[in-house]
N, CA, C and O atoms as CSV, one atom per row, in Angstrom:
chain,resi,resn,atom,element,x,y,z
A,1,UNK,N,N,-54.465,40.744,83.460
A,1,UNK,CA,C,-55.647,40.140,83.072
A,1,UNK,C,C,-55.401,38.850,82.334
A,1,UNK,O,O,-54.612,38.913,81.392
A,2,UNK,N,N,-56.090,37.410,82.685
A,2,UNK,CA,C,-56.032,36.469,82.079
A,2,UNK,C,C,-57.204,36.264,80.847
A,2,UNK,O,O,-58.364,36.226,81.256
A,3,UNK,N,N,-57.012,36.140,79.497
A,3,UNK,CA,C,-57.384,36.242,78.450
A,3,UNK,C,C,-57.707,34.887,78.224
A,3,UNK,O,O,-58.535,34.672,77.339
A,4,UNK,N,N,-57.181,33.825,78.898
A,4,UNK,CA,C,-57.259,32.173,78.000
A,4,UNK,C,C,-55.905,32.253,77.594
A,4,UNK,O,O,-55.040,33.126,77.664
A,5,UNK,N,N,-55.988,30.546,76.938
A,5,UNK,CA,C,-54.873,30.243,76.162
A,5,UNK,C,C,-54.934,30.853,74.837
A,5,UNK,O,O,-55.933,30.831,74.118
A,6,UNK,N,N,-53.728,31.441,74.526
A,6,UNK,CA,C,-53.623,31.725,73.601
A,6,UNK,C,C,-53.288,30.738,72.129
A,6,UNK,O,O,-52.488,29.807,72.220
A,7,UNK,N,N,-53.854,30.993,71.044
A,7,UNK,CA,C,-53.803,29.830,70.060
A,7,UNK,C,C,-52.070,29.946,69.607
A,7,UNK,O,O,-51.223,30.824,69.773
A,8,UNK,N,N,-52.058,28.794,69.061
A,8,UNK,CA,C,-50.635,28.188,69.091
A,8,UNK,C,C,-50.277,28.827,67.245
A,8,UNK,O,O,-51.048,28.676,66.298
A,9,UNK,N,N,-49.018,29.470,67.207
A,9,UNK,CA,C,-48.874,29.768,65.865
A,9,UNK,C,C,-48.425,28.939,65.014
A,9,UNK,O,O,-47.671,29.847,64.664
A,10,UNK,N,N,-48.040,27.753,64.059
A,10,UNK,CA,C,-47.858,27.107,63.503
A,10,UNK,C,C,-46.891,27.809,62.277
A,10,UNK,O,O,-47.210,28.653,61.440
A,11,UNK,N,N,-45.922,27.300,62.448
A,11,UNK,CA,C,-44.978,28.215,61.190
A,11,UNK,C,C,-44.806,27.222,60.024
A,11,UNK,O,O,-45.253,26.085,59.873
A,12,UNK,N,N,-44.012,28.008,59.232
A,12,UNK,CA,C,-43.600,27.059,57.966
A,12,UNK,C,C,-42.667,25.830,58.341
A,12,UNK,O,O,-41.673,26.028,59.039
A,13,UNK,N,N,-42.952,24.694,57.927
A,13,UNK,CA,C,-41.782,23.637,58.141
A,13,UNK,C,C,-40.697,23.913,57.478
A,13,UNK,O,O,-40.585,24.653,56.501
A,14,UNK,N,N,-40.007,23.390,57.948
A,14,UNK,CA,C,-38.287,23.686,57.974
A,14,UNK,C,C,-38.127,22.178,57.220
A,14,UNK,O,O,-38.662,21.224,57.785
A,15,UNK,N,N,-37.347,21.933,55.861
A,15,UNK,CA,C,-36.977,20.638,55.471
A,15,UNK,C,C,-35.401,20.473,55.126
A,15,UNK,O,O,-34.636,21.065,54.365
A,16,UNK,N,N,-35.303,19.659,55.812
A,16,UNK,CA,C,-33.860,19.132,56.436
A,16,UNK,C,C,-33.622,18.317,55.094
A,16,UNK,O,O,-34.572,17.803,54.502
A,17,UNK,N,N,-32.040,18.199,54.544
A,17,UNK,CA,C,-31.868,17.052,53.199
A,17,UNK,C,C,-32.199,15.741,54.062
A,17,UNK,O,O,-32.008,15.557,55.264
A,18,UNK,N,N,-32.686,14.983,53.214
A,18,UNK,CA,C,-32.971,13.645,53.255
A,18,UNK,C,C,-31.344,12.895,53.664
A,18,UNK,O,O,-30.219,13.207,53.274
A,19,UNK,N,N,-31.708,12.038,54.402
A,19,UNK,CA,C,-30.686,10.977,54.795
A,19,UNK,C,C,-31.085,10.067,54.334
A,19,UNK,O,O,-32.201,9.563,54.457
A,20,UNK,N,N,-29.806,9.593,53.466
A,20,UNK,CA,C,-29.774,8.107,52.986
A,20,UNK,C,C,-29.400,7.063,53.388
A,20,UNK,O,O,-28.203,6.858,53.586
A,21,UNK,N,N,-30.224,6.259,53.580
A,21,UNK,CA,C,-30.118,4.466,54.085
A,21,UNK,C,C,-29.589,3.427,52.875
A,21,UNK,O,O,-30.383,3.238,51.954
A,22,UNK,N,N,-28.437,2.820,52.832
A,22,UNK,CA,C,-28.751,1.621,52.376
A,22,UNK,C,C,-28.253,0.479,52.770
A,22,UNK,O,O,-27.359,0.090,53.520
A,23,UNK,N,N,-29.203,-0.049,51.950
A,23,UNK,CA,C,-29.181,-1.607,52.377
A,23,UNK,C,C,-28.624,-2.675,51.137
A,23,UNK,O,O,-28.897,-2.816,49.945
A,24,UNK,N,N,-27.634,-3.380,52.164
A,24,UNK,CA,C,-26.695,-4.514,50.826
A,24,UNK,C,C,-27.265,-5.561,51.273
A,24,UNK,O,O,-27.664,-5.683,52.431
A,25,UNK,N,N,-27.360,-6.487,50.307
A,25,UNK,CA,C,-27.848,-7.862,50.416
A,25,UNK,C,C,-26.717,-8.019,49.268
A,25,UNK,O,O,-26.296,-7.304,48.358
A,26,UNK,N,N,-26.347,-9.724,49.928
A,26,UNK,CA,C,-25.619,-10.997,49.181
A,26,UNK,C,C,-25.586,-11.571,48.969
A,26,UNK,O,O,-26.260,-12.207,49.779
A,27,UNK,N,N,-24.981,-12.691,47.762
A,27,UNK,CA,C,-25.357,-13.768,47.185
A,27,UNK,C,C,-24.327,-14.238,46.883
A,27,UNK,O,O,-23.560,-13.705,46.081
A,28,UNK,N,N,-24.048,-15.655,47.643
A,28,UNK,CA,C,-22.716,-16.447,47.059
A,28,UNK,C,C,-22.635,-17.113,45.657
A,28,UNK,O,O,-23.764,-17.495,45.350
A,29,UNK,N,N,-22.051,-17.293,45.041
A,29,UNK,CA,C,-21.866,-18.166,43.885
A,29,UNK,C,C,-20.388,-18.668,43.678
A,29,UNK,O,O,-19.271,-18.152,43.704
A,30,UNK,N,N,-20.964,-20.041,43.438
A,30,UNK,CA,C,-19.872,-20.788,43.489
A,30,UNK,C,C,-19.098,-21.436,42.018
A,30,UNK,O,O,-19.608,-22.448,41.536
A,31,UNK,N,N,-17.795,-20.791,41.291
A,31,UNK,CA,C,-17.699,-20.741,40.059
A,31,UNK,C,C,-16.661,-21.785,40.494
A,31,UNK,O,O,-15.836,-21.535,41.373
A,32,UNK,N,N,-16.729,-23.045,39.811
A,32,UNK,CA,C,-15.502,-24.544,40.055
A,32,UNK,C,C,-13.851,-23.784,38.832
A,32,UNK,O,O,-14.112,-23.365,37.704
A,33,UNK,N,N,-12.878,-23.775,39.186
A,33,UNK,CA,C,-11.901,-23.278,38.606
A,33,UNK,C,C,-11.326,-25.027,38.774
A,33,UNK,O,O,-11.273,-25.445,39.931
A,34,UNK,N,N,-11.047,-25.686,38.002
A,34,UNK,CA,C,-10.176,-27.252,37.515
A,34,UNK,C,C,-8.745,-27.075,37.069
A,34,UNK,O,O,-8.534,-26.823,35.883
A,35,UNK,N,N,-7.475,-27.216,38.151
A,35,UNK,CA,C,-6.559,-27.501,37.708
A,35,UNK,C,C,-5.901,-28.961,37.827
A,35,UNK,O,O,-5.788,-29.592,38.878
A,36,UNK,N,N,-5.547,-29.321,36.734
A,36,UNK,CA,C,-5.394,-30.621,36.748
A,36,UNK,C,C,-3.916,-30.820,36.535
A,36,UNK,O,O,-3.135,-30.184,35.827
A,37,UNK,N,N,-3.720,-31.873,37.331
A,37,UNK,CA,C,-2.801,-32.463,37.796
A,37,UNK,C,C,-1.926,-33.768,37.510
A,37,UNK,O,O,-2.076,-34.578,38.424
A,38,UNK,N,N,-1.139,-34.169,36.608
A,38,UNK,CA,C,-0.693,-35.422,36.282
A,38,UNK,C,C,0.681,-35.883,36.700
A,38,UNK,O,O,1.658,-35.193,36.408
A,39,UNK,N,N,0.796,-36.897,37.301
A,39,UNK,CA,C,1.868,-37.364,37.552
A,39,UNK,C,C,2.891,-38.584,37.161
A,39,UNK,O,O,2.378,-39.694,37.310
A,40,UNK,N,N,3.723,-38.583,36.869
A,40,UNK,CA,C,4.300,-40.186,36.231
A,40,UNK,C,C,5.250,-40.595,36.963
A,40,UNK,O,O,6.066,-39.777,37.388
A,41,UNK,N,N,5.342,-41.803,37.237
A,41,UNK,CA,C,6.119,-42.574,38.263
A,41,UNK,C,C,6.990,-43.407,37.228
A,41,UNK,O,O,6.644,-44.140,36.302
A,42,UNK,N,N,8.251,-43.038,37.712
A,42,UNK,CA,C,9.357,-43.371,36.905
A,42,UNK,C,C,10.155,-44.548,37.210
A,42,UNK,O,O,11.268,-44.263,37.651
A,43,UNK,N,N,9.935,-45.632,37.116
A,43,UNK,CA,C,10.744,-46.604,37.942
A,43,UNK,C,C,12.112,-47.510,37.048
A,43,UNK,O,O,11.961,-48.264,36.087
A,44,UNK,N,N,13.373,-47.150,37.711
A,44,UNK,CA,C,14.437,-46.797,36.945
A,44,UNK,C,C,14.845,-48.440,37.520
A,44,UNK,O,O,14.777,-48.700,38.721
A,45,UNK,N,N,15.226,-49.369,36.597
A,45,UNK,CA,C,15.650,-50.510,37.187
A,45,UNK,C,C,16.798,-50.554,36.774
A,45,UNK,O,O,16.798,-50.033,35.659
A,46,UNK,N,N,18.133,-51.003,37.144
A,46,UNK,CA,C,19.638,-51.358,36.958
A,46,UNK,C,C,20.104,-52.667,37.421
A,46,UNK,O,O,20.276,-53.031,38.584
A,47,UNK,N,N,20.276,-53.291,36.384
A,47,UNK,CA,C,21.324,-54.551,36.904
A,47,UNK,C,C,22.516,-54.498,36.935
A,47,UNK,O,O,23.101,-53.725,36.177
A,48,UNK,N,N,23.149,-55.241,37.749
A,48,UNK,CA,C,24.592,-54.850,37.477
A,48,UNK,C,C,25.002,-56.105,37.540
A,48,UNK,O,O,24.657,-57.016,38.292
A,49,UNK,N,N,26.075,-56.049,36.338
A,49,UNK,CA,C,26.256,-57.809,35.954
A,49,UNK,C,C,27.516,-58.150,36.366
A,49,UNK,O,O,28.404,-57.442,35.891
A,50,UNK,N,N,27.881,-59.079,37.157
A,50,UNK,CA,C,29.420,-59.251,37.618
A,50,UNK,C,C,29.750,-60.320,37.428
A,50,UNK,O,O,29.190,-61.194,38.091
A,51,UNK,N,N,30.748,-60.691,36.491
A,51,UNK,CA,C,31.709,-61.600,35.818
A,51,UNK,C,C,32.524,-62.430,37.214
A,51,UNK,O,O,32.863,-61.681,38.130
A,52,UNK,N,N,32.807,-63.827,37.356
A,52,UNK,CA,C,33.438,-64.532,37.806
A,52,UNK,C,C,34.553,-65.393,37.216
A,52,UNK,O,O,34.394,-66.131,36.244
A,53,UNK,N,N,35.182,-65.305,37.586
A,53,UNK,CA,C,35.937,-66.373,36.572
A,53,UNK,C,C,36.885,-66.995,37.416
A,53,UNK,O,O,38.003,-66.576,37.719
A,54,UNK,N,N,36.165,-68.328,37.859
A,54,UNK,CA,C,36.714,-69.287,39.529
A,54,UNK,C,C,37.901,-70.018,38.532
A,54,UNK,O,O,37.710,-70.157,37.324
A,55,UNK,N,N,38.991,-70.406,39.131
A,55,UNK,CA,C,40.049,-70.812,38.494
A,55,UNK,C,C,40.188,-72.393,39.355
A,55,UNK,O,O,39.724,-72.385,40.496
A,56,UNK,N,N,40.619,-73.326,39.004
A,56,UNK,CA,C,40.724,-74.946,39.818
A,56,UNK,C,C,42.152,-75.353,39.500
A,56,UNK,O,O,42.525,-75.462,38.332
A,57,UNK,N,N,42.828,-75.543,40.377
A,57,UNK,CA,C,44.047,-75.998,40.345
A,57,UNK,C,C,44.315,-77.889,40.465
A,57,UNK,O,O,43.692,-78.712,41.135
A,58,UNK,N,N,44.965,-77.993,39.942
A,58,UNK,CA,C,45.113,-79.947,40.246
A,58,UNK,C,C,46.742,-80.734,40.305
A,58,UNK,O,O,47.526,-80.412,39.411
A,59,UNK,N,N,47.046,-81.398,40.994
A,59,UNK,CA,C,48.471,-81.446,40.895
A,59,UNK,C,C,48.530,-82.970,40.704
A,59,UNK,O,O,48.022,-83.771,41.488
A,60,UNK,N,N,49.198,-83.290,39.587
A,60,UNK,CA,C,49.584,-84.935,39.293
A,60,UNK,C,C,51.099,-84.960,39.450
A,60,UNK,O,O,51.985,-84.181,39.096
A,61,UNK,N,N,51.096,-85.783,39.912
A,61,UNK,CA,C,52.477,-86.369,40.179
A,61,UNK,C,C,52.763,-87.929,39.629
A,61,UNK,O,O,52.263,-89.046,39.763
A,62,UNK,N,N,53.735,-87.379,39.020
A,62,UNK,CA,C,54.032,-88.357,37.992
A,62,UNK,C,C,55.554,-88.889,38.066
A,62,UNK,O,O,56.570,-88.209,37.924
A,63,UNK,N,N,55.443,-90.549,38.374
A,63,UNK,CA,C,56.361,-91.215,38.808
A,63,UNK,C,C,56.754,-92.088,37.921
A,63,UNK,O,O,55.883,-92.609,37.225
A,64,UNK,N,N,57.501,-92.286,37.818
A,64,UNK,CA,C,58.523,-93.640,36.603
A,64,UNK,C,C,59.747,-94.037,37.287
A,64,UNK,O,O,60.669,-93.470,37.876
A,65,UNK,N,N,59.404,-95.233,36.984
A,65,UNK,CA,C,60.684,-96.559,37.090
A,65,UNK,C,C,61.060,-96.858,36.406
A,65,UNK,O,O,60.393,-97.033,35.386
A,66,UNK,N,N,62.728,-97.213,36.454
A,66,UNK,CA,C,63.357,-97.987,35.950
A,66,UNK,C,C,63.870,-99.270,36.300
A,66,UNK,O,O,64.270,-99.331,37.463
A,67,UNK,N,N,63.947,-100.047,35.796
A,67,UNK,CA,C,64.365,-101.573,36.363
A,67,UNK,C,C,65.710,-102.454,35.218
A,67,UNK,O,O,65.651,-102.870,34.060
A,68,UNK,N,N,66.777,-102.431,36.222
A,68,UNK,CA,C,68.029,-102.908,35.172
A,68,UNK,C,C,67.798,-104.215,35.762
A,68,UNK,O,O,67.231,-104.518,36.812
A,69,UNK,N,N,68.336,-104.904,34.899
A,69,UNK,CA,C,68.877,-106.737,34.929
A,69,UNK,C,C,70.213,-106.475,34.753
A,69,UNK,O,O,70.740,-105.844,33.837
A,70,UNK,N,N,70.822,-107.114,35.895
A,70,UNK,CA,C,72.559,-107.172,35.847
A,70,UNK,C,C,72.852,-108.342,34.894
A,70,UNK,O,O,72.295,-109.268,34.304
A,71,UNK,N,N,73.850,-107.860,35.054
A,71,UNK,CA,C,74.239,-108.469,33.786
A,71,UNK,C,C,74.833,-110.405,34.274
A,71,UNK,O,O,73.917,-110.828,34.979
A,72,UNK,N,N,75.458,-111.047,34.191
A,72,UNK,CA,C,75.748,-112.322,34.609
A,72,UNK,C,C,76.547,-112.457,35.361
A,72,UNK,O,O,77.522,-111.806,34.986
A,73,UNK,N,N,76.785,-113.072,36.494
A,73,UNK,CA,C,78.469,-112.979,37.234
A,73,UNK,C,C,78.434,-112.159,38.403
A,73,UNK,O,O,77.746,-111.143,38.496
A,74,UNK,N,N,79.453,-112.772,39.616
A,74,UNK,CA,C,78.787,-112.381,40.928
A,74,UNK,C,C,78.710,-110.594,41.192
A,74,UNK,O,O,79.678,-109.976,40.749
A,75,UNK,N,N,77.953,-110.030,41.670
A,75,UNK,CA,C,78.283,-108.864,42.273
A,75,UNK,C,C,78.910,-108.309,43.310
A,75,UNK,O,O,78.820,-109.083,44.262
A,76,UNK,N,N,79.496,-107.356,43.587
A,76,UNK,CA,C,79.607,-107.026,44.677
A,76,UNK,C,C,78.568,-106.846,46.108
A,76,UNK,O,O,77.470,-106.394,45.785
A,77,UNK,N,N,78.691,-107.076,47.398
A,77,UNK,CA,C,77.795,-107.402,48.485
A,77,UNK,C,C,76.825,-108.012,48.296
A,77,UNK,O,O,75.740,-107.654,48.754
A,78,UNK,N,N,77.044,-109.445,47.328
A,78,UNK,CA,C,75.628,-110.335,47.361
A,78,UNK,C,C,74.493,-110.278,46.943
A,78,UNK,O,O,73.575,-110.989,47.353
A,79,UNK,N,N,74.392,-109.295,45.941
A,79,UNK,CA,C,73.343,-109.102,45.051
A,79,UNK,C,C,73.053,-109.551,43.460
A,79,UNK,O,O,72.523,-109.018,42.485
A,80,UNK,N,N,73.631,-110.694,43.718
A,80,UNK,CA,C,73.629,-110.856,42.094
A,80,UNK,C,C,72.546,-111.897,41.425
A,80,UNK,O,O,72.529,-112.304,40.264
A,81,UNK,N,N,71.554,-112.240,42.614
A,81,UNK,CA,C,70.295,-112.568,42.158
A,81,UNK,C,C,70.412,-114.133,42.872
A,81,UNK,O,O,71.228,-114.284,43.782
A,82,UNK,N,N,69.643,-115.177,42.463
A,82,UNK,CA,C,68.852,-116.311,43.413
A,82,UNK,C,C,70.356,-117.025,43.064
A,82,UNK,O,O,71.124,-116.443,42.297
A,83,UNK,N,N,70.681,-118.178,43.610
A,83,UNK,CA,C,71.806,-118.880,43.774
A,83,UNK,C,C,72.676,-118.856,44.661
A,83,UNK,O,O,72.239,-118.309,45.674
A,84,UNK,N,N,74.004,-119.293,44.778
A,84,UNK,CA,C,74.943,-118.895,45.748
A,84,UNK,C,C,75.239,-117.389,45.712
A,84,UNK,O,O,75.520,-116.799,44.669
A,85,UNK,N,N,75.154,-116.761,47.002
A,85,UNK,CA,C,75.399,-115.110,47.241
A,85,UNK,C,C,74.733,-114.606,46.539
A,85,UNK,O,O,75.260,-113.748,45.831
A,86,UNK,N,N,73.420,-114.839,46.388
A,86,UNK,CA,C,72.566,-114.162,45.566
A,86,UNK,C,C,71.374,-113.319,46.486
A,86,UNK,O,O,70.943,-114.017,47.405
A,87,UNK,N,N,70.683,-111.753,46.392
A,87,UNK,CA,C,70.390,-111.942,47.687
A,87,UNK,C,C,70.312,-112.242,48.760
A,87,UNK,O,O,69.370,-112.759,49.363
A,88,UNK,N,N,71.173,-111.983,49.054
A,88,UNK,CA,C,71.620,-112.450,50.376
A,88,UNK,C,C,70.916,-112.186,51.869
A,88,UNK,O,O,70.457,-113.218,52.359
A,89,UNK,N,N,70.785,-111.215,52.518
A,89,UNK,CA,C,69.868,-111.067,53.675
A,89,UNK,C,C,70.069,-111.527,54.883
A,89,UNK,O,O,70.470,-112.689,54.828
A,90,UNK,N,N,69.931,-110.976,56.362
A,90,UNK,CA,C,70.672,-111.224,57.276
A,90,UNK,C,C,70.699,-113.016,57.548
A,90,UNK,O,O,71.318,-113.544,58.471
A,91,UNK,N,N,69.942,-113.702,56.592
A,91,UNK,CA,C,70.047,-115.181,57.065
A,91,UNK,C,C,71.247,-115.437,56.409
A,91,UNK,O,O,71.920,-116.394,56.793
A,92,UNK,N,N,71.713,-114.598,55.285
A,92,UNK,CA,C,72.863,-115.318,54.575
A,92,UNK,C,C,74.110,-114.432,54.771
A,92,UNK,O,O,74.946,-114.475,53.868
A,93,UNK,N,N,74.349,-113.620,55.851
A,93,UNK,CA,C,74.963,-112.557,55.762
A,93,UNK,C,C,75.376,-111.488,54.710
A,93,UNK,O,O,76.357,-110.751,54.608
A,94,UNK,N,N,74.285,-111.676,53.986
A,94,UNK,CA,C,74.337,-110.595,52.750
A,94,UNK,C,C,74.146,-109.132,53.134
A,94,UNK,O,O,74.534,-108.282,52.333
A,95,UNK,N,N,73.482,-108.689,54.497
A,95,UNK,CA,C,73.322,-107.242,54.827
A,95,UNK,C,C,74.621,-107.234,55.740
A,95,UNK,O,O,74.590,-106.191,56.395
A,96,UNK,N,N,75.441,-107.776,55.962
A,96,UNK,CA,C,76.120,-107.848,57.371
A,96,UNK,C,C,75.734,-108.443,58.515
A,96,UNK,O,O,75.060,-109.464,58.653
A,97,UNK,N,N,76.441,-107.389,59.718
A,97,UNK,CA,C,75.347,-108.261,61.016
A,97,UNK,C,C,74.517,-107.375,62.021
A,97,UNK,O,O,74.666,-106.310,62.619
A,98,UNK,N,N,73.689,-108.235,61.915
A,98,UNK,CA,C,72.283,-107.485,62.326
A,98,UNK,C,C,72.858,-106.534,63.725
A,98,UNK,O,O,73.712,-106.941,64.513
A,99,UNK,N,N,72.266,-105.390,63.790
A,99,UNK,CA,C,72.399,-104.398,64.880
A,99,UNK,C,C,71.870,-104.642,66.161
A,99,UNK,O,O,70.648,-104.761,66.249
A,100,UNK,N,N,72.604,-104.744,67.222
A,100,UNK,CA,C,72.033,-105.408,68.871
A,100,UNK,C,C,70.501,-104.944,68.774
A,100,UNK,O,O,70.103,-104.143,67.927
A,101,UNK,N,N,69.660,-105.570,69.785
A,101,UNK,CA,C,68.241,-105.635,69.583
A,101,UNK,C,C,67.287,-105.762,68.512
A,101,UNK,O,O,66.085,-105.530,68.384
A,102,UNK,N,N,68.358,-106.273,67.673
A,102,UNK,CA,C,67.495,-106.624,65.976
A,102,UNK,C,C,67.026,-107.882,65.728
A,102,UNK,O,O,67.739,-108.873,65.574
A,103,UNK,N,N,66.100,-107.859,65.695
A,103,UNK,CA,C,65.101,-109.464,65.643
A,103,UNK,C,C,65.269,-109.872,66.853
A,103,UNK,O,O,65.855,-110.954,66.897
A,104,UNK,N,N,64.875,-109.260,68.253
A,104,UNK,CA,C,65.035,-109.457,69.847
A,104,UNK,C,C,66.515,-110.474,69.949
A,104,UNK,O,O,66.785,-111.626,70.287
A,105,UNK,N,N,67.018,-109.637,69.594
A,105,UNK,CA,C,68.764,-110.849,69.729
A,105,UNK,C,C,69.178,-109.611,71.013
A,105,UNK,O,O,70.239,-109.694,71.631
């Protein structure tokens, strides 16, 4: 025998633990940290000093004469000054005699 639908029984709810959601939110911030920095430039200069000491050389030459006066009275080979046999010279045969081809002879 069909009766209809029968009404629906409705029971006690059943409660399940809660599930938790969360939610992060973010926020940058920007904190400046300053390290400072110094530098020194050292600039080291050196001379270096170098001594010369140029040396000059010079050479003199140094000459002296003497000059005798004979004494009076003839000399030997015609040298006994202006006069007879006095300087003599190939005109007076006071050097001797002249050597072939001497004075184009």
């Amino acid at each position: 025998m069909y009766c209809g639908p029968r009404p629906t029984n409705v029971l006690p709810a059943i409660v399940h633990p809660t599930k938790c959601c969360v939610n992060h939110t973010f926020q940058n911030n920007v904190v400046p940290h300053i390290h400072p920095t110094h530098t020194t430039n050292v600039n080291h200069i050196n001379f270096q000093h170098q001594h010369y000491f140029p040396q000059t050389q010079s050479t003199v030459n140094q000459v002296t004469n003497q000059q005798f006066v004979a004494s009076p009275g003839p000399v030997p080979g015609g040298f006994g000054g202006p006069g007879p046999g006095g300087f003599g010279g190939p005109a007076a045969g006071g050097f001797g005699v002249p050597r072939p081809g001497f004075f184009g002879r």
